[in-house]
C-alpha positions as CSV (number, residue, x, y, z in Angstrom):
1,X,0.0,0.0,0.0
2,X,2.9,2.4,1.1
3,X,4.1,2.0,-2.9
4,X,1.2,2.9,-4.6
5,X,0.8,6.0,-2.3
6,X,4.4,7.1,-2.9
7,X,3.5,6.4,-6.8
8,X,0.4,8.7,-6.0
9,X,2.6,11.5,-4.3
10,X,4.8,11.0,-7.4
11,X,2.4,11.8,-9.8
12,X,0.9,14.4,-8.0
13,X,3.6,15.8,-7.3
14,X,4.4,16.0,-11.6
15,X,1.2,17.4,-12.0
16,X,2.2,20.8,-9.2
17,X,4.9,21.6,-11.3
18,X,2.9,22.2,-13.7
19,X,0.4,24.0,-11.8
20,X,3.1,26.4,-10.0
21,X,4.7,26.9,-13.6
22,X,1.2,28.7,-14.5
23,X,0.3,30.2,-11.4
24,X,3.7,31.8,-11.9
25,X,2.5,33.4,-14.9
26,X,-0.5,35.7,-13.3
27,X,1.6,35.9,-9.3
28,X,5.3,36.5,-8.4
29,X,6.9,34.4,-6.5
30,X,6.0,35.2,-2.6
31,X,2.4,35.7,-3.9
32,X,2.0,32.5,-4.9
33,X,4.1,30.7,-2.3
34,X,2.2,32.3,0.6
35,X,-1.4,32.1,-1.0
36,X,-1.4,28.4,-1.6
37,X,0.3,27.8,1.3
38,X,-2.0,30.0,3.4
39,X,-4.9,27.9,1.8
40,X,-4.1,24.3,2.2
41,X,-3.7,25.2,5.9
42,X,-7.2,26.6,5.6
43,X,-8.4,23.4,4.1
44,X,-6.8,21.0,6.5
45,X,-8.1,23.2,9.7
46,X,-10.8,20.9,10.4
47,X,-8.3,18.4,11.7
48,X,-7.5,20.7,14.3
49,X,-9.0,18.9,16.9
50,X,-7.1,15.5,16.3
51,X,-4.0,17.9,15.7
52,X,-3.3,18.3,19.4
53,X,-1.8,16.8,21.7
54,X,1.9,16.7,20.6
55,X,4.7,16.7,22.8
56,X,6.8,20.1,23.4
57,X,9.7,18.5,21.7
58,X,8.4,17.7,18.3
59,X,6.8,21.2,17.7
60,X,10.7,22.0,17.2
61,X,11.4,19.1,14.7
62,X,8.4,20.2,12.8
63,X,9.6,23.8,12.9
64,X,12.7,23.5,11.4
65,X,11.1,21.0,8.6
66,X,8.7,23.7,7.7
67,X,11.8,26.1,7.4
68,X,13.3,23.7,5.3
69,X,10.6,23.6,3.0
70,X,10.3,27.5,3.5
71,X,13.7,27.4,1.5
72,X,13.4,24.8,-0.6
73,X,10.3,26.1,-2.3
74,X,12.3,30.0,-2.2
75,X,14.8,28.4,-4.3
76,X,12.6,25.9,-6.8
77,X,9.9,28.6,-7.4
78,X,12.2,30.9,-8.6
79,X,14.1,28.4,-10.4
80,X,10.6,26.8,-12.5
81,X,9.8,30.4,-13.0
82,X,13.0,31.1,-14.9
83,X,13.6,27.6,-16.9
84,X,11.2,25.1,-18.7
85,X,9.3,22.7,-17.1
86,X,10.9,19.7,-18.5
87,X,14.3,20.7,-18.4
88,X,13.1,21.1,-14.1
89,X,11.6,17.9,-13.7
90,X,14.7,16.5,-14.7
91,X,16.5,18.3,-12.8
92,X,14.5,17.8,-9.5
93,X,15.6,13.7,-10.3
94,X,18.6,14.7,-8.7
95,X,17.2,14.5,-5.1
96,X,17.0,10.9,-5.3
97,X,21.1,11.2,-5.0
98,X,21.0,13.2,-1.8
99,X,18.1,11.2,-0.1
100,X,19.6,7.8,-0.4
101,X,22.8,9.1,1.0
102,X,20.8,10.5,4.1
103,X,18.8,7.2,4.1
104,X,21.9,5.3,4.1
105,X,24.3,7.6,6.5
106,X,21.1,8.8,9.0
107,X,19.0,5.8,9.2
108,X,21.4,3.2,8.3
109,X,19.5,1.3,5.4
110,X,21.5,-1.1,3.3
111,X,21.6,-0.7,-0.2
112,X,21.0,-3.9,-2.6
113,X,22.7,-5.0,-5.8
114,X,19.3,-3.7,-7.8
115,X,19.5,-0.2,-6.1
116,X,23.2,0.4,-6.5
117,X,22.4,-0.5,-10.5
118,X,19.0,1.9,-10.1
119,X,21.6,4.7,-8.4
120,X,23.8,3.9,-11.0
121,X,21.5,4.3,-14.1
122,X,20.0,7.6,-12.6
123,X,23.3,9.0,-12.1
124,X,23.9,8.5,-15.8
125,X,20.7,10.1,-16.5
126,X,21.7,13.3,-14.8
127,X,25.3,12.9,-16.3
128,X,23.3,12.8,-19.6
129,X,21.1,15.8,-19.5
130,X,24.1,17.7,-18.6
131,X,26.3,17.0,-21.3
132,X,24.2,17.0,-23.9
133,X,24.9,16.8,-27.7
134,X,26.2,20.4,-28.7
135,X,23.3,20.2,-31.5
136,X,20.4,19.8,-29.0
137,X,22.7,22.8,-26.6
138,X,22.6,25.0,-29.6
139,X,19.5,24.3,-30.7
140,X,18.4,24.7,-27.1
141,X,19.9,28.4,-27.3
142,X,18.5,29.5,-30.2
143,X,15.0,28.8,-29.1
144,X,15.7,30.9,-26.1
145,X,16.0,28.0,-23.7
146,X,19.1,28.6,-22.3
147,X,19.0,29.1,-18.6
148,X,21.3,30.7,-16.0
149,X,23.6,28.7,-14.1
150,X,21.8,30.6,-10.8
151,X,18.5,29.1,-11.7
152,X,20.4,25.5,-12.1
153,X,22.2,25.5,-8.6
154,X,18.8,27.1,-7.0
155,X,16.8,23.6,-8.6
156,X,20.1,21.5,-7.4
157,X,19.6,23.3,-3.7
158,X,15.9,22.7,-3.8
159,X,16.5,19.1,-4.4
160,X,19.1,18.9,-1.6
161,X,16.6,20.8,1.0
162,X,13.6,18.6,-0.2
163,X,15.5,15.5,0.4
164,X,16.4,16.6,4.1
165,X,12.7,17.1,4.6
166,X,11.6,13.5,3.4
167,X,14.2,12.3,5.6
168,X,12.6,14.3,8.9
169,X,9.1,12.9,7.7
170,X,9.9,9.3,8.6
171,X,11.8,10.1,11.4
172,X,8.8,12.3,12.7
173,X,6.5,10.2,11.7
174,X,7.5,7.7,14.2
175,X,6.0,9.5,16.8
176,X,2.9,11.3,15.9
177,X,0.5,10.9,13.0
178,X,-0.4,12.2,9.5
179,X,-2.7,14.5,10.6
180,X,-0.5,16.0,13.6
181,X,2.5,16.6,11.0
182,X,0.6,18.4,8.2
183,X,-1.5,20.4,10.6
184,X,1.6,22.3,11.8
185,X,3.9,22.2,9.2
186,X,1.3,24.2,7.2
187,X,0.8,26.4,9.8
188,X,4.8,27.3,10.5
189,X,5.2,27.4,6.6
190,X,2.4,29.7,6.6
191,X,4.2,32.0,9.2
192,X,7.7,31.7,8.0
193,X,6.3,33.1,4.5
194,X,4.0,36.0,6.1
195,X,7.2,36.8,8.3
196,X,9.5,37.1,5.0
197,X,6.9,39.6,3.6
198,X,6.6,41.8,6.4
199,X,10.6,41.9,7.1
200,X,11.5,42.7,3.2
201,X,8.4,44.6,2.8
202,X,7.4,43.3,-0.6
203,X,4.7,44.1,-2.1
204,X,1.7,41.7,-2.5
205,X,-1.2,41.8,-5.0
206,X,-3.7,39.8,-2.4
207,X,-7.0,40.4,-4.7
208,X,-4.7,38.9,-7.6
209,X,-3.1,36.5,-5.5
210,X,-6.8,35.1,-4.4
211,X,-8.0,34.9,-7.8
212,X,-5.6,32.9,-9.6
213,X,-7.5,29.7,-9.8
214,X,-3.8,28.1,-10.4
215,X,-3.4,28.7,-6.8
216,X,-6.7,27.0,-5.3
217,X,-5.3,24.1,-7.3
218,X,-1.7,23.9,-6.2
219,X,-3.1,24.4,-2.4
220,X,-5.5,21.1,-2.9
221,X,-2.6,19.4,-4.5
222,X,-0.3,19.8,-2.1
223,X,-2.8,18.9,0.9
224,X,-3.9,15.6,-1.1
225,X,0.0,14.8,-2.0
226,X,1.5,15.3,1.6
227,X,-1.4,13.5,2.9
228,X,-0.8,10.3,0.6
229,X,3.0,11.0,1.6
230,X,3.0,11.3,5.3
231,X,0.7,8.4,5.0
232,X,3.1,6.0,4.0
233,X,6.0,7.2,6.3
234,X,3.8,6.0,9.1
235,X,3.8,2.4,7.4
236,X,5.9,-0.3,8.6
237,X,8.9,-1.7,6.0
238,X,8.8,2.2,4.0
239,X,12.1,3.2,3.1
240,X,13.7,6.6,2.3
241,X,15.6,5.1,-0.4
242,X,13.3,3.1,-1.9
243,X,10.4,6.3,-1.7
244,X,12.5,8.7,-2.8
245,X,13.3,6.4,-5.9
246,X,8.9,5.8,-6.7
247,X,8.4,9.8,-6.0
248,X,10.3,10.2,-9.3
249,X,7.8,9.1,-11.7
250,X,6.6,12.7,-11.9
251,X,9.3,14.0,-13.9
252,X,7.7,12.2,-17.1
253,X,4.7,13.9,-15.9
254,X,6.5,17.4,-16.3
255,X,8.4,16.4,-19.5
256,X,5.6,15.4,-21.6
257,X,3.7,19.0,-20.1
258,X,6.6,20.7,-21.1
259,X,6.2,19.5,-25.4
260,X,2.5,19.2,-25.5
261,X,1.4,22.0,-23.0
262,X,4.0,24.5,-23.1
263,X,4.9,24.3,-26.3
264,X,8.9,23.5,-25.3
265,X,11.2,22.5,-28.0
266,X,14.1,20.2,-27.9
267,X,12.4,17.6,-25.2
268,X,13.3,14.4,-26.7
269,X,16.9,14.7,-25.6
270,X,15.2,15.4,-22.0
271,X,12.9,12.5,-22.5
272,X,15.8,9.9,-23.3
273,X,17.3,11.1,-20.0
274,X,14.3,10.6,-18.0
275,X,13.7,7.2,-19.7
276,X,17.2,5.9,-18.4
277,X,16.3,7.1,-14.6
278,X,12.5,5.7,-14.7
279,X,14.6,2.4,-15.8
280,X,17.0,2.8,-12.5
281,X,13.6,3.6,-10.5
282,X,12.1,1.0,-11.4
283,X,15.4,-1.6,-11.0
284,X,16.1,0.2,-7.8
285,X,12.9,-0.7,-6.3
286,X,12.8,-4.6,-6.9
């Protein structure tokens, strides 16, 4: 059960990159970030009540996830807004590098002859996309697709940050449940992003920000995705490694948005890639 709601996060998960690239197009950044966060802790209030109850220690833990997502989503909104969508869901593969080296030097889980050949085939995936052929690169260029190296190290950071936070999920959800987690992780994220607007003093368009319907989506996204995600942490024999591998599947998700929805040229060489690190997902996870 755990797999298939991993696979569900996963897809999900494809599907809000999308979303965020077009709610990006009508909000800037801190707009959208706070709005959608602001409203999928309005949609998960009424499990307030079962919400309670957690011991002083773990509002800490949960603290410092939510400001690690706080700067995770800093860094990968900016870095989706500037770069196409299928070039970023490759890209964001690259987590499943740092998670499996938390999973293995944090919790301690062995890794197997079929996911050292999974890590293997999704290292070459990444090694791929970076060096691709110099007609694709120029090709790439002349259709205005070349991105910043700040906007690359921003998705790498993302990735790195993102991967810390799966890792304090199924340590925290040793402890307390689903409902407990997502309750007050929304509500810190929710404060740590109103607290950054306040101190910078940037301007927000609220009546805008409200009526992007991108937004409404992306909020019942994310409360549906964590949800399935959190879920699944709480179930016995879950792995980091082995999640973080199934979360992937989204990245096909974002590549095929990125030719038929977006209108991005040049994908096939990004597709390829993808294709050789859905192969080392799915070997890794035998």
């Amino acid at each position: 059960m755990w797999i298939w709601l991993v696979l569900l996060y996963g897809v999900l998960k494809g599907v809000r990159e999308i979303v965020k690239k077009k709610a990006l197009e009508k909000n800037s950044t801190i707009e959208v970030l706070f709005m959608y966060t602001f409203l999928s802790f309005v949609m998960v209030l009424p499990s307030a009540g079962v919400s309670m109850g957690v011991e002083p220690r773990f509002y800490f833990y949960i603290a410092m996830k939510s400001f690690v997502i706080f700067l995770a989503w800093m860094c990968s909104f900016r870095a989706i807004k500037k770069m196409p969508i299928s070039l970023y869901g490759v890209l964001d593969l690259s987590r499943v590098l740092f998670a499996t080296m938390l999973g293995v030097i944090v919790l301690q889980e062995a890794l197997g002859t079929f996911q050292v050949i999974g890590l293997l085939l999704v290292s070459a995936g990444l090694l791929l996309l970076k060096y691709q052929p110099g007609s694709v690169r120029e090709a790439a260029k002349s259709a205005g697709e070349s991105v910043e190296i700040r906007y690359v190290a921003m998705a790498f950071v993302s990735c790195l940050l993102n991967a810390v936070s799966g890792l304090l999920d199924k340590i925290l959800m040793k402890d307390i449940t689903s409902s407990q987690l997502q309750f007050w992780y929304l509500l810190f994220l929710t404060l740590f992003y109103l607290l950054f607007i306040l101190v910078s003093r940037t301007p927000v368009n609220w009546k805008r920000a409200v009526c992007n319907k991108w937004v409404w989506l992306l909020s019942l996204l994310i409360v549906i995705a964590d949800r399935a995600l959190f879920v699944a942490n709480g179930m016995e024999g879950s792995r980091v490694t082995m999640m973080t591998l199934l979360k992937q599947a989204g990245c096909v998700v974002t590549i095929l948005a990125g030719r038929f929805l977006f209108k991005e040229k040049n994908t096939t060489h990004k597709l390829i890639c993808a294709a050789i690190i859905i192969a080392g997902i799915v070997i890794g996870v035998r």
